[in-house]
N, C-alpha and C positions, 0 to 999 in steps of 0.2 A: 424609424430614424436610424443612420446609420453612420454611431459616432465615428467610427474609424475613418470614415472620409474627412471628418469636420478637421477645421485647424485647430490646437490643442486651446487657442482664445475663445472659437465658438465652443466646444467641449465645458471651457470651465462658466460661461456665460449663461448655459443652459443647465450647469449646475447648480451654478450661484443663485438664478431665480425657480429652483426647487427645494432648495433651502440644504445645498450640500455647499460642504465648505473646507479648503487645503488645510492642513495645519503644520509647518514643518519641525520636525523634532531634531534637534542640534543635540553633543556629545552634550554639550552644557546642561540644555534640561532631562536630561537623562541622569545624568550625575547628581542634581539638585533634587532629584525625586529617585533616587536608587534604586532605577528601573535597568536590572542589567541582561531583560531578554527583548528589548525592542533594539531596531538598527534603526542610528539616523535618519531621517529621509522626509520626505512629504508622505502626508497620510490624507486618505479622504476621510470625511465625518459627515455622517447622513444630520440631520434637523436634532435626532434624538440622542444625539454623540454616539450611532454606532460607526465602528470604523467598515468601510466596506468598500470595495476594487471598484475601477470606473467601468467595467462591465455588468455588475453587478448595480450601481447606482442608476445606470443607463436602462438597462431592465425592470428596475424600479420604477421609473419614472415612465417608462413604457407602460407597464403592466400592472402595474402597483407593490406596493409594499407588500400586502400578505398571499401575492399570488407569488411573486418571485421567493418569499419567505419557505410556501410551502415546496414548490419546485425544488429549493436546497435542502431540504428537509426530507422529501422522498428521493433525492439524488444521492441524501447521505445515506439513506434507509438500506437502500439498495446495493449501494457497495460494502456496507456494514453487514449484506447478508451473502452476497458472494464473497466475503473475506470471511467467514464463519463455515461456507461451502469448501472455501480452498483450504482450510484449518481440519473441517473433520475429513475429506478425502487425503491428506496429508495424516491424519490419525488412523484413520483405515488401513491405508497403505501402511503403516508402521508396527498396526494390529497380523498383519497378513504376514510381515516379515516375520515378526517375533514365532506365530505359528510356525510357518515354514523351518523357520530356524528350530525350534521344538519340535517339531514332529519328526522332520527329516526328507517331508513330501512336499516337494511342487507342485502347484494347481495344476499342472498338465500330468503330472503322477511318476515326472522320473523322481529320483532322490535328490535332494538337496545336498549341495558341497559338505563333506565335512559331517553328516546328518548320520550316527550311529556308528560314529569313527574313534575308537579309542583315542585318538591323538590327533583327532578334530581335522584327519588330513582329507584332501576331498576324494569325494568315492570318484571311480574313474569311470568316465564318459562308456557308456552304452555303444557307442559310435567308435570310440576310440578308445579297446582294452587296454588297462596298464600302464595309461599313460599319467596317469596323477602320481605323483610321487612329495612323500613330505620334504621339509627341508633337510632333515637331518640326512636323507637317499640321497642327495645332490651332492652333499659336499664332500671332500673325500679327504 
C-alpha cells in the first residue's frame, strides 16, 4: 500500500479504521499542561496513545506492530554502534596525536614539527634546509 499516492482523506480513513487517531495540540494546551518542549501542531496517536509519524503507522499496519517495533529498534542499534565507531577512531586518532606530539616521530619516521625543540619551533623540512624559522627570526 502506497500511502503517498492516497489523498491525505484516504490516508486518514485507513488510519481511523486501524484505530490511529490526529490530535491537534494548540499554545493553549500546552500552556494548561506546562509542557514547554512540544510544538503546536497535529500529532498522530497509535490505539495505545503512542505518538508515531504516518510512515511509521503506515508500516504498522502493513507489517505489524512488533515487526516495524523491531526494525527501529535494530535501525537504532546500528547507528548507536557506528556513532560509538566514529567516537573511538575520533579517540584513536587523538591517542596518535598526543604520541606524535610526545615523541617527536611521525608514523612515516620524519620528525614532527616542533618535536625536541627548545622553543617548540618546527624542526626544518628534510626537503627544504633552514627554512623553519620561529617567530621571534621573522620580526625585526
Amino acid at each position: 500500500m502506497d500511502y503517498q499516492t492516497m489523498t491525505r482523506d484516504q490516508q486518514n480513513q485507513i488510519l481511523r479504521q486501524n484505530g490511529y487517531r490526529w490530535v491537534k495540540i494548540d499554545q493553549d494546551w500546552l500552556d494548561a499542561n506546562d509542557d514547554f518542549n512540544t510544538v503546536p501542531g497535529w500529532y498522530l496517536y497509535a490505539a495505545g496513545g503512542r505518538e508515531v509519524s504516518v510512515p511509521r503507522a503506515f508500516a504498522e499496519i502493513e507489517r505489524g506492530v512488533e515487526t516495524v517495533a523491531e526494525e527501529y529498534r535494530q535501525a537504532a542499534e546500528k547507528e548507536r554502534r557506528e556513532a560509538q565507531k566514529r567516537q573511538d577512531s575520533t579517540t584513536w586518532k587523538n591517542h596518535l596525536a598526543d604520541k606524535i606530539r610526545d615523541g617527536g616521530v611521525r608514523p612515516d619516521g620524519e620528525p614532527a614539527s616542533g618535536a625536541g625543540s627548545p622553543t617548540g619551533a618546527p624542526a626544518p623540512s628534510p626537503r627544504l634546509p633552514g627554512i623553519a624559522l620561529t617567530l621571534s627570526e621573522t620580526r625585526s
